[in-house]
PDB file of the backbone (N, CA, C, O) and the ligand in Angstrom, with CONECT records:
HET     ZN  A 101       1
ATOM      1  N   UNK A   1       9.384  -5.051  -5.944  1.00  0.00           N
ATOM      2  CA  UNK A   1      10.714  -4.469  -6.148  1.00  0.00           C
ATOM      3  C   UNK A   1      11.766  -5.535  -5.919  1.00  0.00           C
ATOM      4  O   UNK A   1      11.534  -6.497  -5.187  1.00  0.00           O
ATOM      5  N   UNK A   2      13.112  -5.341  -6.643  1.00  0.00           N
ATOM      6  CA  UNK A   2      14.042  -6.165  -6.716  1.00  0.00           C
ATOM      7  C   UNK A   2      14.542  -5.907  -5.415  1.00  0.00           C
ATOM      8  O   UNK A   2      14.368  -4.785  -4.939  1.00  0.00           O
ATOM      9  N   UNK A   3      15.159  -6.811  -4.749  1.00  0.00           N
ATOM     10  CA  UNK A   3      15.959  -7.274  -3.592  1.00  0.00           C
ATOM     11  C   UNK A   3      16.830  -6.357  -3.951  1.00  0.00           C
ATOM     12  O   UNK A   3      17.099  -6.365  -5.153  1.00  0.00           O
ATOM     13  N   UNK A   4      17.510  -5.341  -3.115  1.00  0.00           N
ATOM     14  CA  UNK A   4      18.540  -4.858  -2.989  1.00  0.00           C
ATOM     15  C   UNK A   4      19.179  -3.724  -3.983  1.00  0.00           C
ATOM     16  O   UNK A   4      20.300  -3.393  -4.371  1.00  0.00           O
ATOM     17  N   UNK A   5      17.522  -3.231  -4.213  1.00  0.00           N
ATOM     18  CA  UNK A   5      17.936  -1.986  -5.045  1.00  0.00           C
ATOM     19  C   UNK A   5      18.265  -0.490  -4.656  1.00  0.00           C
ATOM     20  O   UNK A   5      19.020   0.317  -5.200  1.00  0.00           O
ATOM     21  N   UNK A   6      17.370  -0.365  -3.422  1.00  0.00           N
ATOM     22  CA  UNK A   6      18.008   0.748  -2.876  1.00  0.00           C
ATOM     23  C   UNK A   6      18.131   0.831  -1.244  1.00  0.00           C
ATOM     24  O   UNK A   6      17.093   0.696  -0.597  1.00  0.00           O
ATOM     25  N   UNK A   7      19.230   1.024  -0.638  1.00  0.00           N
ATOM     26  CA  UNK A   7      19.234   0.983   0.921  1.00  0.00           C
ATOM     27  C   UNK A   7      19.608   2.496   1.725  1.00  0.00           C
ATOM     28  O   UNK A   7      20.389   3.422   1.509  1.00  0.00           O
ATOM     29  N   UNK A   8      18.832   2.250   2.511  1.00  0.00           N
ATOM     30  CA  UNK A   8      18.563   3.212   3.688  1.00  0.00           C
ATOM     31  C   UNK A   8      19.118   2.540   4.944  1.00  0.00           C
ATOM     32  O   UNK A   8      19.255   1.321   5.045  1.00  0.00           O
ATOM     33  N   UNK A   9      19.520   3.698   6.185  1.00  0.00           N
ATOM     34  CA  UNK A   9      19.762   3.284   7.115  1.00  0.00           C
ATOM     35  C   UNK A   9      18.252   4.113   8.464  1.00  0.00           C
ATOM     36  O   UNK A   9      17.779   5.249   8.502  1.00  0.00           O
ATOM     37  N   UNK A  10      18.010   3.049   9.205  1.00  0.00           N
ATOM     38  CA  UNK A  10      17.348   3.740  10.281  1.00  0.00           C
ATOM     39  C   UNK A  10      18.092   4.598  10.541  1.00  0.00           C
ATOM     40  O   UNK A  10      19.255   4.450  10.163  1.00  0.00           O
ATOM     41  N   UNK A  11      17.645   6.083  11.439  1.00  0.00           N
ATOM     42  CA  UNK A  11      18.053   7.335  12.127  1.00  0.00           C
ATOM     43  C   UNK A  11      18.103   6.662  13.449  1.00  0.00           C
ATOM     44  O   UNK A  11      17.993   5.436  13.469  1.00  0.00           O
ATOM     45  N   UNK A  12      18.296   7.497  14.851  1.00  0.00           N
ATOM     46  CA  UNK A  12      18.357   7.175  15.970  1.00  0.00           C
ATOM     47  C   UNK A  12      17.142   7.043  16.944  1.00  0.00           C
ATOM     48  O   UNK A  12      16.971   6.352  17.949  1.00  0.00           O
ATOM     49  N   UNK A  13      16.113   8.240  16.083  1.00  0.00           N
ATOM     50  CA  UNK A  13      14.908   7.971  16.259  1.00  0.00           C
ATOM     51  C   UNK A  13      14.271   6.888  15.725  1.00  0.00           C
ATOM     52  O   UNK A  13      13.051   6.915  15.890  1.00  0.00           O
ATOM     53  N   UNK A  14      14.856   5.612  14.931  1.00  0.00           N
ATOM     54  CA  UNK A  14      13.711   4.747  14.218  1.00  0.00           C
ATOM     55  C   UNK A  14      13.361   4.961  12.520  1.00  0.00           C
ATOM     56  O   UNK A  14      13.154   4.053  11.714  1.00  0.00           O
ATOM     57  N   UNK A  15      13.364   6.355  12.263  1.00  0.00           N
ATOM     58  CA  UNK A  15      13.495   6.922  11.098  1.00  0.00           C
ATOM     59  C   UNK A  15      13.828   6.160  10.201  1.00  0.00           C
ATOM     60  O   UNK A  15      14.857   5.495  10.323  1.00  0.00           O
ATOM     61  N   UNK A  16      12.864   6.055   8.840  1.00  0.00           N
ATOM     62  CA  UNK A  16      13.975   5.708   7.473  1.00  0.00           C
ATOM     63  C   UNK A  16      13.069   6.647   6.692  1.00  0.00           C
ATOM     64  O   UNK A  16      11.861   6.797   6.876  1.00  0.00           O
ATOM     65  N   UNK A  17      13.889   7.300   5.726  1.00  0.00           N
ATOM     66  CA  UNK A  17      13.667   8.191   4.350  1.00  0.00           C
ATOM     67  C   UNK A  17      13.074   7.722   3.491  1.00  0.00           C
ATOM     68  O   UNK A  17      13.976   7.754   2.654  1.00  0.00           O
ATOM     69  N   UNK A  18      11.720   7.007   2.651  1.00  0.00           N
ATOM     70  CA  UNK A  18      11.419   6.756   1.477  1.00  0.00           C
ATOM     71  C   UNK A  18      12.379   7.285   0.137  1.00  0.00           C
ATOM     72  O   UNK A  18      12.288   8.432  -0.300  1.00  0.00           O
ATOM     73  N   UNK A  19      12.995   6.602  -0.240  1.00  0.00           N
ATOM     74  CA  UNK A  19      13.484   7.594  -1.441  1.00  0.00           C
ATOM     75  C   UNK A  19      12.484   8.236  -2.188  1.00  0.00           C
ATOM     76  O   UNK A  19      11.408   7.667  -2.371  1.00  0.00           O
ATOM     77  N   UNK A  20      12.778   9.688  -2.775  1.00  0.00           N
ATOM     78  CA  UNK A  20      11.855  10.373  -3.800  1.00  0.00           C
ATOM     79  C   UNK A  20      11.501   9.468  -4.709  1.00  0.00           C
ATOM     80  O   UNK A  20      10.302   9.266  -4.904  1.00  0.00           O
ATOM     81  N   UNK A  21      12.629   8.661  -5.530  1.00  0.00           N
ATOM     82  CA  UNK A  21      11.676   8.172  -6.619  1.00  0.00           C
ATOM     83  C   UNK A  21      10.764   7.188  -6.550  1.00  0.00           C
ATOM     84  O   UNK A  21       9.982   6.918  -7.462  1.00  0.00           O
ATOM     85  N   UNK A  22      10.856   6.362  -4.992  1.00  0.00           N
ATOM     86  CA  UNK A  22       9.807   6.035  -4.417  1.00  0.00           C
ATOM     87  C   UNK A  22       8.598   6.227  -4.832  1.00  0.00           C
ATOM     88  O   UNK A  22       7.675   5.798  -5.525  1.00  0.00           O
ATOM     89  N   UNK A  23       9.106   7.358  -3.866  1.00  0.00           N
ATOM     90  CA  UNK A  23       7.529   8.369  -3.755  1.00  0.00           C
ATOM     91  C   UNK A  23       6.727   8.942  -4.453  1.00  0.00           C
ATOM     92  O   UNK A  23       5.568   9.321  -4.281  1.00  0.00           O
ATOM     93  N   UNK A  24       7.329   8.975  -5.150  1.00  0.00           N
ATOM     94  CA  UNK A  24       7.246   9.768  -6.733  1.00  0.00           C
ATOM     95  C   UNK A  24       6.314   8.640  -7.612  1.00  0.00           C
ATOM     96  O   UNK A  24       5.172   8.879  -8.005  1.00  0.00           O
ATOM     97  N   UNK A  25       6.924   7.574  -7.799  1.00  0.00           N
ATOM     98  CA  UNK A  25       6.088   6.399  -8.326  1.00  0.00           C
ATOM     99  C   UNK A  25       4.859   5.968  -8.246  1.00  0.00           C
ATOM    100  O   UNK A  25       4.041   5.729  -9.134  1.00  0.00           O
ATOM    101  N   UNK A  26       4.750   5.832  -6.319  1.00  0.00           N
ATOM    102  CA  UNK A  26       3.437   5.090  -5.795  1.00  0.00           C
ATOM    103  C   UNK A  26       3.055   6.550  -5.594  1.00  0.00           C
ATOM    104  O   UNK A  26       1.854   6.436  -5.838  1.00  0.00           O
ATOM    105  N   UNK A  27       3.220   7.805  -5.330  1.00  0.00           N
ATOM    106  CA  UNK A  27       2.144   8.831  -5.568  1.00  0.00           C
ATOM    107  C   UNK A  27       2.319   9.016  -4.150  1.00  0.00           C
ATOM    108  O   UNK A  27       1.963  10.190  -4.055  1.00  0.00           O
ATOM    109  N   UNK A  28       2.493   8.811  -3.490  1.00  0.00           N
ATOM    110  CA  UNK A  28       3.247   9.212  -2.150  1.00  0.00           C
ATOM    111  C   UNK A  28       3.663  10.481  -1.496  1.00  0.00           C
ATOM    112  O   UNK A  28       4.793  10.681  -1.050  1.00  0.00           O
ATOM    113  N   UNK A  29       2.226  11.709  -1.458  1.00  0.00           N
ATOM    114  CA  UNK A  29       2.376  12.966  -0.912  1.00  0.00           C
ATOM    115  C   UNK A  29       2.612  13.052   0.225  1.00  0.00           C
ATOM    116  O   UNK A  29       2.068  12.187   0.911  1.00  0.00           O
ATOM    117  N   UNK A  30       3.383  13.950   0.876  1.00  0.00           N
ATOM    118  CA  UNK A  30       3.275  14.761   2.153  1.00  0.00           C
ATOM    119  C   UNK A  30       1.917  14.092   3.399  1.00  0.00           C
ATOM    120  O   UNK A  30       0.748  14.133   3.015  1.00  0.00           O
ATOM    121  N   UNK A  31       2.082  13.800   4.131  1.00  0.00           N
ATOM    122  CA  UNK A  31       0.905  13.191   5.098  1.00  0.00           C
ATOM    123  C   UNK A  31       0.134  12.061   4.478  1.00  0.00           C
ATOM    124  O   UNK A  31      -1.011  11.770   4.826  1.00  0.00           O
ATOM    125  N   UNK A  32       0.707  11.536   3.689  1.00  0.00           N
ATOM    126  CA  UNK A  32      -0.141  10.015   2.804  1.00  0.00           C
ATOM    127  C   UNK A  32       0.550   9.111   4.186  1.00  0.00           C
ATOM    128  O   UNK A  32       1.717   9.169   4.574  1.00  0.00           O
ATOM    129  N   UNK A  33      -0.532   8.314   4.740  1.00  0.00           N
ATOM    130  CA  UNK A  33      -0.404   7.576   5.372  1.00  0.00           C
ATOM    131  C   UNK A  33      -0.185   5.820   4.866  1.00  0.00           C
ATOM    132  O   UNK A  33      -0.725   5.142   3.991  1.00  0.00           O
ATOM    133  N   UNK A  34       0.566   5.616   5.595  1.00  0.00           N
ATOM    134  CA  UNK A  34       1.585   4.150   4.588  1.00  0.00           C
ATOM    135  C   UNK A  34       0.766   3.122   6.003  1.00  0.00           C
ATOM    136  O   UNK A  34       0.099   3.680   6.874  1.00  0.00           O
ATOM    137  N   UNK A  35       0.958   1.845   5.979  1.00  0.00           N
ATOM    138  CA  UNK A  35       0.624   0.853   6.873  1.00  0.00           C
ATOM    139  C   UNK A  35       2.173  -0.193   7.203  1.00  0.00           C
ATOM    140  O   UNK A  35       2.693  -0.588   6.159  1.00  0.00           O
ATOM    141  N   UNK A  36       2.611  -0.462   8.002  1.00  0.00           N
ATOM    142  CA  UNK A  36       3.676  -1.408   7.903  1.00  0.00           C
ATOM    143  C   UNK A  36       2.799  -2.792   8.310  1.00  0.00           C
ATOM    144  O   UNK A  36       1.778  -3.008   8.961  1.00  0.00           O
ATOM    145  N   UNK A  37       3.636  -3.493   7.665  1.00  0.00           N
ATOM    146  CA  UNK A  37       2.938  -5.174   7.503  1.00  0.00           C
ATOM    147  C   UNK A  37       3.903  -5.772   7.450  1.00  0.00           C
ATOM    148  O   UNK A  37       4.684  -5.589   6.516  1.00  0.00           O
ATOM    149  N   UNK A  38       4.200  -6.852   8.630  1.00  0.00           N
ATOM    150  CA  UNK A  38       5.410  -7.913   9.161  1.00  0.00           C
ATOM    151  C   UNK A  38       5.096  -9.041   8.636  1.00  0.00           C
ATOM    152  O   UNK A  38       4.023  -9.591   8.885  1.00  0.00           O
ATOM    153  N   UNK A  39       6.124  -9.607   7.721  1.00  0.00           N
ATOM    154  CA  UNK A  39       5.374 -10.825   7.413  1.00  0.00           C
ATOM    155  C   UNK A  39       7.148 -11.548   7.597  1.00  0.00           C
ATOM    156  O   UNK A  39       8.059 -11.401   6.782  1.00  0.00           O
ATOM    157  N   UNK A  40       7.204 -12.276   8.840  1.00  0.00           N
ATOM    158  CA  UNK A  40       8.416 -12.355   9.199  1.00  0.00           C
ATOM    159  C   UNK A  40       8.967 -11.934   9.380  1.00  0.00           C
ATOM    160  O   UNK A  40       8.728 -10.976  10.116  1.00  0.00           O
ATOM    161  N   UNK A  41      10.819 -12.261   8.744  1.00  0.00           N
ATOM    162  CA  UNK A  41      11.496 -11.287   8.950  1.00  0.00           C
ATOM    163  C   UNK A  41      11.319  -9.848   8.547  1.00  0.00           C
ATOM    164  O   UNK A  41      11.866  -8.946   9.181  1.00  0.00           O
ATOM    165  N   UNK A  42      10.500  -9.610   7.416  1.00  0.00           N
ATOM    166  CA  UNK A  42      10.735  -8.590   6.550  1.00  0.00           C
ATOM    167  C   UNK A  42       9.060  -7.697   6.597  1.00  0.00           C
ATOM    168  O   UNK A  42       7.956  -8.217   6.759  1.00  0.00           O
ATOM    169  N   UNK A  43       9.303  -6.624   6.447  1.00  0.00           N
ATOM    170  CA  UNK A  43       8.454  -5.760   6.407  1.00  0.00           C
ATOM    171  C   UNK A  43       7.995  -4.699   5.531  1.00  0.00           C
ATOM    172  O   UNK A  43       8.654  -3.668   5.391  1.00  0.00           O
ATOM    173  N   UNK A  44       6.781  -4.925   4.873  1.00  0.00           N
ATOM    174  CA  UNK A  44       6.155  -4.032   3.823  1.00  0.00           C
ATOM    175  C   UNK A  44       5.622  -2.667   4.090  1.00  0.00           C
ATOM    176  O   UNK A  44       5.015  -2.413   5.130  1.00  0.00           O
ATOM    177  N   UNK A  45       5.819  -1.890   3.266  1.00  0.00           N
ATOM    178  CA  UNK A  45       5.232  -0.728   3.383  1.00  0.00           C
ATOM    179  C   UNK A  45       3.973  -0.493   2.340  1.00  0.00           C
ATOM    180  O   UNK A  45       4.089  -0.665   1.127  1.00  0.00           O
ATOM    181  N   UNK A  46       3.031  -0.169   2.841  1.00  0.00           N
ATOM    182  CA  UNK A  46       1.755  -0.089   1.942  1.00  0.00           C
ATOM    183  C   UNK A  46       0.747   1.434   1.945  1.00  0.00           C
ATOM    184  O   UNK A  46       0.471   1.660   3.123  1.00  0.00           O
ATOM    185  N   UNK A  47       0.263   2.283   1.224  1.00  0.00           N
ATOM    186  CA  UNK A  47      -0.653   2.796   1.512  1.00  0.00           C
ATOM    187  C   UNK A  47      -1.528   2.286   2.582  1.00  0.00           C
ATOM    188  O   UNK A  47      -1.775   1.080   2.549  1.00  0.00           O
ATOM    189  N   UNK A  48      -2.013   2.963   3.480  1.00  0.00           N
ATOM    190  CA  UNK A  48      -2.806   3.188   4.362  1.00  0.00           C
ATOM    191  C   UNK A  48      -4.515   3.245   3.482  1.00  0.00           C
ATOM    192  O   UNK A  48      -4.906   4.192   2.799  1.00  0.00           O
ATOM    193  N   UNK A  49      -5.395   1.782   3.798  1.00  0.00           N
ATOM    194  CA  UNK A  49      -6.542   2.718   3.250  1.00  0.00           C
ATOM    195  C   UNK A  49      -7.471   1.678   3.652  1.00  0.00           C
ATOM    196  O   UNK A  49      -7.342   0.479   3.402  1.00  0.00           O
ATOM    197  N   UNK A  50      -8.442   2.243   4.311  1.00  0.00           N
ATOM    198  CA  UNK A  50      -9.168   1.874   5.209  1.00  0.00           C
ATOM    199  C   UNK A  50     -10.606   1.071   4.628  1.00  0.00           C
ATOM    200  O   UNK A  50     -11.204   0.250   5.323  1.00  0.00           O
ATOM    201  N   UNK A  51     -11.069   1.487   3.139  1.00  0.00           N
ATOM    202  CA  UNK A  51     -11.789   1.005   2.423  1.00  0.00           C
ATOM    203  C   UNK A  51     -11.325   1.120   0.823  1.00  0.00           C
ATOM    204  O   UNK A  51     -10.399   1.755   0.318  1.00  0.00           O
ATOM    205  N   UNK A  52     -12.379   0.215   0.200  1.00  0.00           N
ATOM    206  CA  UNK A  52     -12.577  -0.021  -1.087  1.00  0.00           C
ATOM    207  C   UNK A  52     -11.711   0.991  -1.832  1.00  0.00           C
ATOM    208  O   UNK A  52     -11.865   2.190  -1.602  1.00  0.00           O
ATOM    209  N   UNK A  53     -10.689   0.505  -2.831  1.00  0.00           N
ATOM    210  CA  UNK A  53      -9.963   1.474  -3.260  1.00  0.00           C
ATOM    211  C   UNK A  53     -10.739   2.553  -4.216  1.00  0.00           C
ATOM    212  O   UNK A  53     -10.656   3.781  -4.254  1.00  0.00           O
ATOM    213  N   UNK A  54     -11.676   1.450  -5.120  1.00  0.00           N
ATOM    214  CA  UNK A  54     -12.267   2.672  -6.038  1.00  0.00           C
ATOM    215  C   UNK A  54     -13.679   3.101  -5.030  1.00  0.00           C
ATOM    216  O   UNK A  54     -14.459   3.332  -5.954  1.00  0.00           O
ATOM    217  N   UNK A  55     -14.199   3.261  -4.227  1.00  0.00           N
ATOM    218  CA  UNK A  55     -15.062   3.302  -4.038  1.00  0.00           C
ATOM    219  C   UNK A  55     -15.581   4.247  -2.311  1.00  0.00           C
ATOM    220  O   UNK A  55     -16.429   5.084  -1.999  1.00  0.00           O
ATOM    221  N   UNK A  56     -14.247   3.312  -1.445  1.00  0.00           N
ATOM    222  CA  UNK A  56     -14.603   3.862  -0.352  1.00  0.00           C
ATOM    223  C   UNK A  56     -15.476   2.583   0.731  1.00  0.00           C
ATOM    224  O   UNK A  56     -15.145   2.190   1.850  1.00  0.00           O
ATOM    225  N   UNK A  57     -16.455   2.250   0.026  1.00  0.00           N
ATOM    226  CA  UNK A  57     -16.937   1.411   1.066  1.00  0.00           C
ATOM    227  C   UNK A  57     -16.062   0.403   2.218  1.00  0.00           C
ATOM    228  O   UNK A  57     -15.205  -0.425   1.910  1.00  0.00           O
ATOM    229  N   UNK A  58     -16.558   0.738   3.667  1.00  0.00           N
ATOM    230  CA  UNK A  58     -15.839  -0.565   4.185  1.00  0.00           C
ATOM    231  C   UNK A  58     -16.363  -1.669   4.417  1.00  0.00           C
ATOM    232  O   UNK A  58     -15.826  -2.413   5.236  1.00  0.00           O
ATOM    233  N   UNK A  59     -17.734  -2.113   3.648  1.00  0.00           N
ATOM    234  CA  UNK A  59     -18.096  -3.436   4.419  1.00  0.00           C
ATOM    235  C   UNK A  59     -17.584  -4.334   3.413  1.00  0.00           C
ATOM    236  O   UNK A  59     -17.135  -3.759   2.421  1.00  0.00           O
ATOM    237  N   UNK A  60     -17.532  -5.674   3.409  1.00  0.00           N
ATOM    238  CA  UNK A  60     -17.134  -6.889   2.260  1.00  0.00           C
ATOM    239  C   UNK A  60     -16.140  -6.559   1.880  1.00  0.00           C
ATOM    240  O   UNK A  60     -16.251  -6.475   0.657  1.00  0.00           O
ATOM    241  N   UNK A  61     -15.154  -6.298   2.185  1.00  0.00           N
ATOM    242  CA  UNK A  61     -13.764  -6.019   1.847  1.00  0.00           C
ATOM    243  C   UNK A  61     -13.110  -7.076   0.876  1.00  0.00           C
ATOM    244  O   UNK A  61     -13.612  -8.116   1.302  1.00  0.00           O
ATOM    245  N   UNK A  62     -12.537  -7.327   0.142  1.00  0.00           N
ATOM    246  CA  UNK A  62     -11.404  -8.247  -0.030  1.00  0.00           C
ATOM    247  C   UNK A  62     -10.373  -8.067  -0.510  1.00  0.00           C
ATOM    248  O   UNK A  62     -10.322  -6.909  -0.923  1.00  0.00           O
ATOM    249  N   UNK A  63      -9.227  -8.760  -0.741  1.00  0.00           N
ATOM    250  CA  UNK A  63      -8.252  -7.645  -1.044  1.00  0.00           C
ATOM    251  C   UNK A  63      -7.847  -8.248  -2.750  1.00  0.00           C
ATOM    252  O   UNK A  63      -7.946  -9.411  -3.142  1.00  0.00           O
ATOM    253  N   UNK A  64      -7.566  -7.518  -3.229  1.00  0.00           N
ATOM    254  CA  UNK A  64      -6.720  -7.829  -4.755  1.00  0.00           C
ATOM    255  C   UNK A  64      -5.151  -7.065  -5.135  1.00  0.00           C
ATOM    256  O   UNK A  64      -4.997  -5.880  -5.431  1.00  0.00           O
ATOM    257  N   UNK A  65      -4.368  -7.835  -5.057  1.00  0.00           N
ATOM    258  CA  UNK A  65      -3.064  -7.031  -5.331  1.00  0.00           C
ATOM    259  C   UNK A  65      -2.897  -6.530  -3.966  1.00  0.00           C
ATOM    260  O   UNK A  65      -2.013  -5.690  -4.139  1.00  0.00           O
ATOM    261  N   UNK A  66      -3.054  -6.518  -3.277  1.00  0.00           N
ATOM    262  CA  UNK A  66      -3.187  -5.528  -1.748  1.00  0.00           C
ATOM    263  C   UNK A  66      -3.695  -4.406  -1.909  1.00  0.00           C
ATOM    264  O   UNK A  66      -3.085  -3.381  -1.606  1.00  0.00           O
ATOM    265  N   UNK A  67      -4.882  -4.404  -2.405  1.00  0.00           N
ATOM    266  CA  UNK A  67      -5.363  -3.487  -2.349  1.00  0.00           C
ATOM    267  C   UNK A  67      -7.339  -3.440  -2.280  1.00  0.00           C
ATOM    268  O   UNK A  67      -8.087  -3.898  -3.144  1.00  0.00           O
ATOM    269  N   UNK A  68      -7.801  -2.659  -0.824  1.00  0.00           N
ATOM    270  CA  UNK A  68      -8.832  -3.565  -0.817  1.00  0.00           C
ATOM    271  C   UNK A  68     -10.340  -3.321  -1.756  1.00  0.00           C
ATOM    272  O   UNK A  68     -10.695  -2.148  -1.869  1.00  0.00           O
ATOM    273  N   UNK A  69     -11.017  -4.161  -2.271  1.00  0.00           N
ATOM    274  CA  UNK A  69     -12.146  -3.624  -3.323  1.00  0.00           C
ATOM    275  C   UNK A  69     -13.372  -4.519  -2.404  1.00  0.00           C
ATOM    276  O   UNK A  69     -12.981  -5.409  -1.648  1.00  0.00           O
ATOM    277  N   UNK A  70     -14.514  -4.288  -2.498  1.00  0.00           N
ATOM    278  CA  UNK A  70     -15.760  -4.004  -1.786  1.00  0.00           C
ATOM    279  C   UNK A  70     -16.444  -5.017  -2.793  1.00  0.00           C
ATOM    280  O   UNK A  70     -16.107  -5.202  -3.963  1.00  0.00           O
ATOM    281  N   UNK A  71     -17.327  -5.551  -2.200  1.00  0.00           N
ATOM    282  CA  UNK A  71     -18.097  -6.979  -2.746  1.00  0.00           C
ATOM    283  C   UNK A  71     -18.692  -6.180  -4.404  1.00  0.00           C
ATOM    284  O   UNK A  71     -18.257  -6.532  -5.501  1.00  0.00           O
ATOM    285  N   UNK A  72     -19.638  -5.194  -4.214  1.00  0.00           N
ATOM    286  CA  UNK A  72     -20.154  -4.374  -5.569  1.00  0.00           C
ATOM    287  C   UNK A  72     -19.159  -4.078  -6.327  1.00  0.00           C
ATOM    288  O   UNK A  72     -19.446  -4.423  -7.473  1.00  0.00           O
ATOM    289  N   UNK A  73     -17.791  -3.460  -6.256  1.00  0.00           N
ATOM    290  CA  UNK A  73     -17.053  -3.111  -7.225  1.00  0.00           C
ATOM    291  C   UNK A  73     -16.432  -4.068  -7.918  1.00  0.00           C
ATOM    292  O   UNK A  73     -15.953  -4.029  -9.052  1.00  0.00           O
ATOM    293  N   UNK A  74     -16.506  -5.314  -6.786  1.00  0.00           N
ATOM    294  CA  UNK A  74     -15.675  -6.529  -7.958  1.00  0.00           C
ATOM    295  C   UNK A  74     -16.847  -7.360  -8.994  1.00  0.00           C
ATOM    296  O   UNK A  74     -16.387  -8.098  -9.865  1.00  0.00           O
ATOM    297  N   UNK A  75     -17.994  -7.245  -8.897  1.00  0.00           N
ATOM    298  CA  UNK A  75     -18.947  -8.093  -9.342  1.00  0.00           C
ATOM    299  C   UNK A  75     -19.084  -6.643 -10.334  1.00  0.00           C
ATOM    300  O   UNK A  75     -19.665  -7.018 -11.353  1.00  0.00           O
ATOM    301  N   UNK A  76     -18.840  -5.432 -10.423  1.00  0.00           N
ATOM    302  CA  UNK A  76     -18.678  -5.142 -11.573  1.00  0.00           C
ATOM    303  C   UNK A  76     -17.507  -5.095 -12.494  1.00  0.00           C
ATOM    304  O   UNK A  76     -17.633  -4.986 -13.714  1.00  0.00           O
ATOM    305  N   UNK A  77     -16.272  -5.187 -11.825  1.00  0.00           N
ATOM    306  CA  UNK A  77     -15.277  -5.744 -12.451  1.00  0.00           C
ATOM    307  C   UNK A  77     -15.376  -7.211 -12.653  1.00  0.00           C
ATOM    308  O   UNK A  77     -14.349  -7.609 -13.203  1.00  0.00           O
ATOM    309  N   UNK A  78     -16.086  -8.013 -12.454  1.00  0.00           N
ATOM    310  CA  UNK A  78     -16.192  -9.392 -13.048  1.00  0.00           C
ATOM    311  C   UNK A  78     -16.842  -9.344 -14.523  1.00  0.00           C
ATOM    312  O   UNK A  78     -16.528 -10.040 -15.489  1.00  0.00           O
ATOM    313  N   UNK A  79     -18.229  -7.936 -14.413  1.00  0.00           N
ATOM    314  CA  UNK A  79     -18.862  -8.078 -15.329  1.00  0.00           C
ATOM    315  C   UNK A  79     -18.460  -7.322 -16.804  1.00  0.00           C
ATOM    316  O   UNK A  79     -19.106  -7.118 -17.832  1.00  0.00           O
ATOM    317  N   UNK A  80     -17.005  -6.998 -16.367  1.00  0.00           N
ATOM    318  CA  UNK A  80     -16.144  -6.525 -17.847  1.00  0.00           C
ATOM    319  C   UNK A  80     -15.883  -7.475 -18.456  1.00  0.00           C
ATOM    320  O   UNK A  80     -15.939  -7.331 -19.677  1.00  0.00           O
ATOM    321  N   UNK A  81     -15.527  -8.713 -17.981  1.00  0.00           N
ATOM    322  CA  UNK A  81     -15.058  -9.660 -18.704  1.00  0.00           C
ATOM    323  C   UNK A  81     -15.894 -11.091 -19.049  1.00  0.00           C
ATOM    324  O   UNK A  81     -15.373 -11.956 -19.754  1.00  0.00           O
TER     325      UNK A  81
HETATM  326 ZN    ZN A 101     -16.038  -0.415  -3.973  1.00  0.00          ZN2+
END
């Protein structure tokens, strides 16, 4: 996302609002658990997901796009191409 497209303010509790169309975009239901990730100053918000995106598995992880895929699912995504 572009720098400075949409701003929020923290609440007093810590709080910030995802905007809907956010949410709406990345698919972002009710109790979807997000991960925050500090990378310096600035901080990402990511789905929460503990294994292999298509798949589930957690062993051999690696990540693509940030998003993590499992040693078998990429050696069959290698073997599309
Ligand atoms: Zn997998």
């Amino acid at each position: 996302m572009k720098r400075g497209g949409i701003v929020r303010s923290v609440d007093e509790l810590g709080r910030i609002t995802v905007p809907k169309e956010l949410r709406d975009s990345l698919g972002w239901e009710p109790q979807t658990r997000v991960e925050f990730v500090v990378e310096g100053e600035e901080v990402r918000l990511r789905r929460y997901a503990t294994g292999c995106a298509f798949c589930g598995e957690e062993k051999s992880l690696r990540t693509f796009r940030d998003k993590p895929v499992c040693a078998r699912c990429l050696r069959e995504l290698k073997s599309l191409f």
